[in-house]
C-alpha positions in Angstrom: -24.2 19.5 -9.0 -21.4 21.6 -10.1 -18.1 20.1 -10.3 -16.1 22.0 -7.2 -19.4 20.9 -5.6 -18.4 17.5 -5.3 -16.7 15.5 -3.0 -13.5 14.3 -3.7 -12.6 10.7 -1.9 -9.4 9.8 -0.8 -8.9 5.8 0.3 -6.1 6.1 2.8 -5.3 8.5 5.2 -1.2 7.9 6.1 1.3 10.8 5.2 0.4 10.6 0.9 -3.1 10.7 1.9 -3.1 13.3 4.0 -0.6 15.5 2.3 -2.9 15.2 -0.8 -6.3 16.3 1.1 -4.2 19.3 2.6 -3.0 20.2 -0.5 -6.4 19.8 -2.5 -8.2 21.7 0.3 -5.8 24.9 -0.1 -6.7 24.7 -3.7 -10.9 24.7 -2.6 -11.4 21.4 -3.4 -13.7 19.7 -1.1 -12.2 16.4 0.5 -13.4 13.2 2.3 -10.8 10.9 3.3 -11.9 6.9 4.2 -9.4 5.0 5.7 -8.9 1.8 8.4 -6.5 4.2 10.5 -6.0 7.7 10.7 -4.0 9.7 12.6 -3.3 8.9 16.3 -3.3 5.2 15.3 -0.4 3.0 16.4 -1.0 -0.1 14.7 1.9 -1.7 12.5 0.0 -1.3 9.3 -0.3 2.4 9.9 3.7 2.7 8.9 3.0 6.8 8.4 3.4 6.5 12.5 6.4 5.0 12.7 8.6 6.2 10.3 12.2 7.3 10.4 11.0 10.6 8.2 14.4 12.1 7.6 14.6 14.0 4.6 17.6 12.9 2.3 18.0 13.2 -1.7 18.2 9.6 -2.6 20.1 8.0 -5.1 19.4 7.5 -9.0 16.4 9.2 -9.5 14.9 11.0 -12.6 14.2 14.5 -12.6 10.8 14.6 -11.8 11.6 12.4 -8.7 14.0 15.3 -7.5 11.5 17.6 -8.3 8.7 15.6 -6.3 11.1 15.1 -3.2 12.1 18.8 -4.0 8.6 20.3 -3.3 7.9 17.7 -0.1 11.3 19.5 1.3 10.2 23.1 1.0 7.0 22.1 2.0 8.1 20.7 5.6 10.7 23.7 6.1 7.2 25.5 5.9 6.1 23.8 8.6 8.9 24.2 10.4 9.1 27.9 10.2 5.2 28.2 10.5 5.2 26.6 14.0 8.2 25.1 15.9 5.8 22.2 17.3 4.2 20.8 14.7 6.4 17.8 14.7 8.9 18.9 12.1 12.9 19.6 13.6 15.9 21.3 11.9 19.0 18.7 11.9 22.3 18.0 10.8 22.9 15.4 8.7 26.4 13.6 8.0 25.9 10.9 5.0 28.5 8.7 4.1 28.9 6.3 0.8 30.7 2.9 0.5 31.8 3.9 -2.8 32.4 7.4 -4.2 29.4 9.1 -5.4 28.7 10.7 -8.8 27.7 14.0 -9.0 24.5 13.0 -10.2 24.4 11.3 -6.6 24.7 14.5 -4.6 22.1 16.7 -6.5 20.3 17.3 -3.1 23.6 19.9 -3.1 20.7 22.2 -4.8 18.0 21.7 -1.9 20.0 21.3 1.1 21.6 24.7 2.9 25.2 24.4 4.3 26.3 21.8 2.8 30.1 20.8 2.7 32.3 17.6 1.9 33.9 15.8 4.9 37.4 15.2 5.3 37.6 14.3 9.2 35.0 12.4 11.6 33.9 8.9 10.5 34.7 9.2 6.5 38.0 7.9 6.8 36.3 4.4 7.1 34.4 5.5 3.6 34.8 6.4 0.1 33.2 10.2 0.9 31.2 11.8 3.4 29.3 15.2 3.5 27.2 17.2 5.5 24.3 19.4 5.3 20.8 20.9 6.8 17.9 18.7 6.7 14.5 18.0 8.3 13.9 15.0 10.4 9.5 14.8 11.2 8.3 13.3 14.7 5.5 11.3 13.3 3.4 11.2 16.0 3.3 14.7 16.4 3.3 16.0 12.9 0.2 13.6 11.9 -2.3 15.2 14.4 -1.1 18.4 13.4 -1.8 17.8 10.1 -5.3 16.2 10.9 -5.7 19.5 12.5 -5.0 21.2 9.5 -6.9 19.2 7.2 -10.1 19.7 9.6 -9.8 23.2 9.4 -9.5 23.7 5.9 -13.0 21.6 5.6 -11.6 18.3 4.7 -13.5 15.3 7.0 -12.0 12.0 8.0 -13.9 8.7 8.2 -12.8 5.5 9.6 -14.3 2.5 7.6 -12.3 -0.6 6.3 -12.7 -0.9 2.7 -12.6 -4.4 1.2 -13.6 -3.7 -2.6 -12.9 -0.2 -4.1 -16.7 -0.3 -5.0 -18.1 0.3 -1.7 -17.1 3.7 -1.8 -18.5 3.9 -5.2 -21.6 3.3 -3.8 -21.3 5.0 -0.6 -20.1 8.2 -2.8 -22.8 8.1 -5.9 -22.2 11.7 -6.5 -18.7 12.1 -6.9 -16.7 11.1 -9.8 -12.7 11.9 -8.1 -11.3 8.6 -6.1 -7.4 9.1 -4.8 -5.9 5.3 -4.2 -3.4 6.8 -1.5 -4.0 3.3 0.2 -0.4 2.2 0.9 -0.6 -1.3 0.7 -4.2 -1.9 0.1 -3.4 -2.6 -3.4 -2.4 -6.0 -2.3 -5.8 -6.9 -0.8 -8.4 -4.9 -1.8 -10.9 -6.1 -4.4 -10.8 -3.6 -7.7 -8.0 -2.0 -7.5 -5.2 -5.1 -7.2 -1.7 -4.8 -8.0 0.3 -7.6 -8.2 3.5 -6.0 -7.7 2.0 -4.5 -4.5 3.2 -6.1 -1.3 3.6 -5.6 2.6 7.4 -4.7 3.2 8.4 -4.9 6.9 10.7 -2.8 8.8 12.0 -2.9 12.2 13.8 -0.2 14.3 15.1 0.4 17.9 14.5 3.2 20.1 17.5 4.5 22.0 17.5 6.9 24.8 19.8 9.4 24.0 19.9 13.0 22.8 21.8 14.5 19.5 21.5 17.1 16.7 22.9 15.0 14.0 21.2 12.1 11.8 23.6 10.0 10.0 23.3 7.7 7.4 25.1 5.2 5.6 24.8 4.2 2.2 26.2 1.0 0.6 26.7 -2.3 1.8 25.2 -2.2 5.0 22.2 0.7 5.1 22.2 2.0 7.8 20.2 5.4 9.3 20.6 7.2 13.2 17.8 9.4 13.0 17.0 11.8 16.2 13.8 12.7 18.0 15.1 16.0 18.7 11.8 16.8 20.8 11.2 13.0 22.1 15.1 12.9 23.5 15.3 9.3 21.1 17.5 8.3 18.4 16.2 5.8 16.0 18.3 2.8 14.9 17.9 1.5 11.2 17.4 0.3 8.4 16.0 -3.3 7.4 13.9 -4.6 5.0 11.7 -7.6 4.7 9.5 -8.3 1.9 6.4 -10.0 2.2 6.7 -10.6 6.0 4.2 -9.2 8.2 4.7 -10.7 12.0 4.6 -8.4 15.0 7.3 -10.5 16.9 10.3 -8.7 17.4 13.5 -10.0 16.2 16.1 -9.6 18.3 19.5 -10.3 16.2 17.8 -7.6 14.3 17.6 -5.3 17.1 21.6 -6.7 17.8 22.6 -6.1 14.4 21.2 -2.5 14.2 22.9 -1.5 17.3 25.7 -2.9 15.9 25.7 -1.1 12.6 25.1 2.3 14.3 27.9 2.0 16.7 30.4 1.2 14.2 28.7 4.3 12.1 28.9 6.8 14.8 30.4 5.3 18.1 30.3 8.6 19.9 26.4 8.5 19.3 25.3 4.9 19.9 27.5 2.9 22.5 28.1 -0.7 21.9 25.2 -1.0 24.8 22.8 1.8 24.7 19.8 2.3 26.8 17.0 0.8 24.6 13.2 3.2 24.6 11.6 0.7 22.6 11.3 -1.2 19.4 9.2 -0.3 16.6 7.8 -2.6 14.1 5.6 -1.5 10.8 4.9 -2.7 7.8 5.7 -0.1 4.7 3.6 -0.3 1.4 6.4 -1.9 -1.2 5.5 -2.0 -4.5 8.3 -3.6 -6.9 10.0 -1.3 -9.5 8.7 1.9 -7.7 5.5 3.9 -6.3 2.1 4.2 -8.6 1.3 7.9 -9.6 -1.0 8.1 -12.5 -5.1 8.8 -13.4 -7.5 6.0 -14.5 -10.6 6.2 -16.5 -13.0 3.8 -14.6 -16.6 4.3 -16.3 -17.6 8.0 -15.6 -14.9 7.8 -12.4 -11.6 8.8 -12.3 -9.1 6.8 -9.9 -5.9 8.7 -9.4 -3.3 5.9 -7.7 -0.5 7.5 -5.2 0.6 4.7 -3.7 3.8 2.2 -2.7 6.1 4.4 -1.6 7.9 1.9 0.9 10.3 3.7 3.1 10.1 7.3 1.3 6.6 8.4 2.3 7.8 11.5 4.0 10.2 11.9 1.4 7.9 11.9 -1.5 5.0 13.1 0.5 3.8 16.8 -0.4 5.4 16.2 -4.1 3.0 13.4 -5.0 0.0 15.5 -3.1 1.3 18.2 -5.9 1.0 15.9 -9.1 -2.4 14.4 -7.6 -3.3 17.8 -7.3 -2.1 18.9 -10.7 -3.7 15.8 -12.2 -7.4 16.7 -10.9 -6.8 19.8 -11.8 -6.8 18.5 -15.6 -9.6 16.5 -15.4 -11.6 19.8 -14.1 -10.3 21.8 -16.7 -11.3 19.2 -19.2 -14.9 18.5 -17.7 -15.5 22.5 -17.9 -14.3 22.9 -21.5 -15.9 20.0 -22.9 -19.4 21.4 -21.7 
């Protein structure tokens, strides 16, 4: 069997997996993705369906992390401009900082359009605010559509919990690619643990309201507003809790977000706002940051894209591009070394 003959596997099938089998599939690569949930799913350990998804440059990265959340950026305004309901919405974004921010801090200058500093609004409580054009994505609308995608270019889902990496060895004889894009599987499943892998749990509320702008704060007290232009909701954020994993909702958390946001943006979130709902997910943490490399196992190769905690969306379509450009090596290198 010739090499583009073969199947390549992806465990996992949240945003990093499914950004990676749509971008191996425009290449012609033939893709199978295996995976407990898939899109559609609302369980709280499929945290690709609940996810704030707004599109910021975060802070000290290296260059090739700008450049990954570079490509995911220019990759969703594709979306956007391809079809106006797949899930992904033009917004405005007002970001303010604690502390003034380096110039090294504001390099998303480069990638966002209209961007300008603030000297009015909120940022007299804070060291500096700006403004610019982002993206925010709708989750459960943007990961059917890119289901639909995927099954159109060829690719073909498969629910099936996997336990121990070598059941898909077995299931798959004839294929020698394997993508780890299991989120937090790396914590639990047999052959491909990671100790520094670990369930991170978030909890956000829902608020009825309608508005054009995300805002975030960064320092002391994180804090994101993120809107559902086409849902007419406003998520409330951000908290983190490693290692926690209960369903319960915790309501001084829900206080203390509405909190936050009111004192962020008061003419957004009132100090009692209409409440839609609560969401509760547990993110794929992974101490230090995510895992994006290739792995020689036997005649196999495992390429791990996984523990991206909050920044899936972020980091999405850039890790599918260095999967993608990793696979690509090992094909050229299994052509020329015939």
């Amino acid at each position: 069997m010739a090499f583009h003959d073969k199947d390549i596997i992806i465990l996992g099938a949240g945003i990093i997996g499914c950004t990676i089998a749509r971008t191996l599939l425009e290449k012609g690569f033939n893709v199978k993705l295996v995976a407990k949930h898939l899109p559609g799913d609302e369980d709280i350990w499929y945290a690709s369906n609940w996810a704030g998804a707004l599109w910021h440059g975060a802070r000290d990265l290296s260059a090739n992390y700008k450049y990954l959340q570079t490509v995911s950026y220019r990759r969703f305004m594709n979306d956007y401009k391809m079809d106006k309901t797949c899930g992904v919405c033009k917004v405005r974004v007002q970001e303010y900082f604690d502390e003034y921010p380096s110039d090294d801090d504001l390099w998303f200058r480069a990638v966002n359009s209209n961007y300008e500093e603030l000297e009015s609004h909120y940022s007299g409580n804070y060291a500096f605010g700006c403004e610019f054009d982002s993206v925010v994505i709708e989750p459960p609308r943007y990961l059917p559509f890119l289901k639909n995608q995927i099954e159109s270019l060829g690719g073909q889902f498969i629910r099936k919990e996997i336990k121990d990496i070598q059941e898909l060895y077995d299931e798959f004889g004839d294929s020698m690619i394997f993508v780890n894009a299991s989120g937090v599987g790396p914590k639990y499943i047999k052959g491909i643990f990671d100790p520094d892998s670990y369930p991170n749990r978030g909890q956000n509320v829902l608020i009825k309201t309608r508005t054009d702008y995300a805002v975030r704060r960064a320092g002391k007290e994180y804090t994101y507003i993120i809107p559902r232009p086409m849902s007419g909701v406003v998520v409330l954020g951000g908290v983190n809790q490693p290692d926690q994993t209960h369903s319960e909702v915790d309501e001084s958390i829900v206080k203390d977000e509405i909190r936050r946001a009111h004192e962020l943006a008061p003419d957004i979130v009132s100090e009692d706002p209409e409440i839609a709902g609560i969401i509760v997910a547990i993110r794929p943490g992974r101490k230090g940051t995510f895992r994006l490399e290739k792995q020689k196992v036997g005649h196999r190769y495992l390429v791990h894209a996984y523990g991206t905690n909050g920044k899936g969306y972020a980091y999405s379509y850039g890790i599918a591009h260095d999967v993608c450009s990793k696979i690509e090596e090992i094909e050229r290198d299994c052509c020329t070394s015939v």
